[in-house]
N, C-alpha and C positions, 0 to 999 in steps of 0.2 A: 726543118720541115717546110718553111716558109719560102727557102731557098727552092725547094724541088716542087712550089706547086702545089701546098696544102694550106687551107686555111686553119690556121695556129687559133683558136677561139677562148682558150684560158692558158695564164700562165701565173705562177707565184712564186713569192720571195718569202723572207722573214715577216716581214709586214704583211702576208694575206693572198689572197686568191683576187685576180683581175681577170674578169669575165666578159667578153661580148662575141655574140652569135653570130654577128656579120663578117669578124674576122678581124685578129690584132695586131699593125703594124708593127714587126718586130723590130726593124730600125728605130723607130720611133721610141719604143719601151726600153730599148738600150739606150739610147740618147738621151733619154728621159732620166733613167735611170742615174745615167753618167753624172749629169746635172746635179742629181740631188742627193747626194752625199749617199748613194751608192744603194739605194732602196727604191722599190716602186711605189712608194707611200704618199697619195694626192697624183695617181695615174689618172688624169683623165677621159683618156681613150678608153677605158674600158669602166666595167662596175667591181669596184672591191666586195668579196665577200670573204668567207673565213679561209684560210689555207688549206685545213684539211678537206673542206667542199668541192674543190677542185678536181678533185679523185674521182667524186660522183655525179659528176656533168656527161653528159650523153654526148658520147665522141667516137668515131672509128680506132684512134690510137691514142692510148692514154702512156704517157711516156714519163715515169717518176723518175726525176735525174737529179736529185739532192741527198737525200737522207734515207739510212737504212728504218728498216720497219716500219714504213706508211702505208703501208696494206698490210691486212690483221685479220684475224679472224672478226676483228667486229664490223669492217666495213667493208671485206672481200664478196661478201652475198650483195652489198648492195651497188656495186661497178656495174655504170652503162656502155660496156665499150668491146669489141671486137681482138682487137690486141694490145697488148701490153708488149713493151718495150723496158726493159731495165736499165736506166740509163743511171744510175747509180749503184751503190754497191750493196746487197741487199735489201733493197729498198720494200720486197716481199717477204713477209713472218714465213718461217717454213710451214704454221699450222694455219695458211692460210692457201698454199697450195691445191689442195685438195676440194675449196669452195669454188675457186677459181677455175678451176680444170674442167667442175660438174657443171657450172654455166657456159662451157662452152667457150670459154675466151681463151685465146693463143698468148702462152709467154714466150718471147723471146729471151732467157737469162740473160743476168748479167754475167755470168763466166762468158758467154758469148758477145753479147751488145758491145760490152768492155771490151774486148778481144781487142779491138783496133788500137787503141791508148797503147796496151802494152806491145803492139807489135810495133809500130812507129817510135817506142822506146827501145828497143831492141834495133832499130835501124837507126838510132841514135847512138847508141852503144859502139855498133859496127863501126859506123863511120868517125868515130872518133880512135876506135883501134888501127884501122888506117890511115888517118890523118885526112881521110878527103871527104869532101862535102857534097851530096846526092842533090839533082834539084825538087823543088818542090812536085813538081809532077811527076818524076820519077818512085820520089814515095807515097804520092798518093796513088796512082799504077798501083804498084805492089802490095800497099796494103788492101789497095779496094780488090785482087787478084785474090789474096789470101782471106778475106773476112767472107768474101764470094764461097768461096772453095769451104772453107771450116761452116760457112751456115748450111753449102748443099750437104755435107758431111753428115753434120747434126740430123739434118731435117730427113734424111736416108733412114738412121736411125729410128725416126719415129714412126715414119712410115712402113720399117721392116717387124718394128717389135711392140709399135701401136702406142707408146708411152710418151710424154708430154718432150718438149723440147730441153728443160732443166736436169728430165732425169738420160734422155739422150746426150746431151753434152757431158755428164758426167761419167757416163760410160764410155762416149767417144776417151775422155781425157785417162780413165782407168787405164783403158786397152790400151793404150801410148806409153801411159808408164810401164805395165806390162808387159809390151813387146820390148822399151826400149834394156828394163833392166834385166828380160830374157836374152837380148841380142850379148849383153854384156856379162854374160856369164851367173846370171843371179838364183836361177834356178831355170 
């Protein structure tokens, strides 16, 4: 996020939640980190508070990229933030969907966020069935082509049948099974 231009303002580890408002050098908090036996623990750039507080700091995009079920129904009502971003793999309770949706705030799932990990494995697959080697830009091309395409995908969805992005991506991924094992004679 920091790469494209956003101020990153809370980030956390095992050890806690590091907070500051003016904005946190992410080099910095991986070099830091690097240092110190691999935790942000005694980060001085920023203020530690508890890890799960993080969640509830007042942000445009709040991005949980660790652990499944850190939003819950008991701390979905209280998120100050615009969009969600799944950057882990259920990192949202499913009975926390429905708090989430009625304040207004956009998920991006993770069947989609993640989408990228699994397609650039799959272009690792390939290229090792043929023996040759893509360069870097060539797979990021392609995946940033296809992640592009599978969100306008999704997001067509939501906007045809008016339903959250979680429940458009899974319908996108139905109808694909669907056509694919109609194409192949399955009924």
């Amino acid at each position: 996020m920091e790469e494209r231009g956003s101020k990153v303002i809370a980030i956390s580890d095992i050890t806690g939640g590091y907070v500051n408002e003016n904005g946190i050098d992410i080099e910095k908090a991986i070099a830091y980190r690097n240092s110190n036996g691999g935790t942000l623990d005694g980060f001085a750039e920023a203020d530690k508070i508890n890890g799960d507080d993080v969640l509830l700091i007042q942000n445009d995009v709040l991005i949980p990229a660790a652990l499944e079920d850190v939003i819950t129904i008991h701390n979905a009502g209280k998120l100050k933030t615009k969009l969600i971003v799944e950057g882990a793999n259920g990192p949202t309770a499913a009975n926390a969907d429905e708090i989430i949706e009625n304040n207004g705030i956009v998920v991006v799932p993770d069947i989609l966020a993640n989408a990228g990990g699994v397609t650039v494995s799959y272009f690792e697959w390939v290229q090792n069935r043929l023996g040759y080697k893509w360069t870097k830009e060539r797979i990021s091309r392609r995946s940033d082509r296809i992640m592009k395409s599978s969100f306008t995908n999704v997001y067509e969805i939501v906007q045809k049948y008016k339903v959250s992005m979680r429940i458009a991506a899974y319908m996108l991924a139905i109808d694909k099974i669907a056509k694919a094992y109609r194409y192949r004679g399955g009924f």
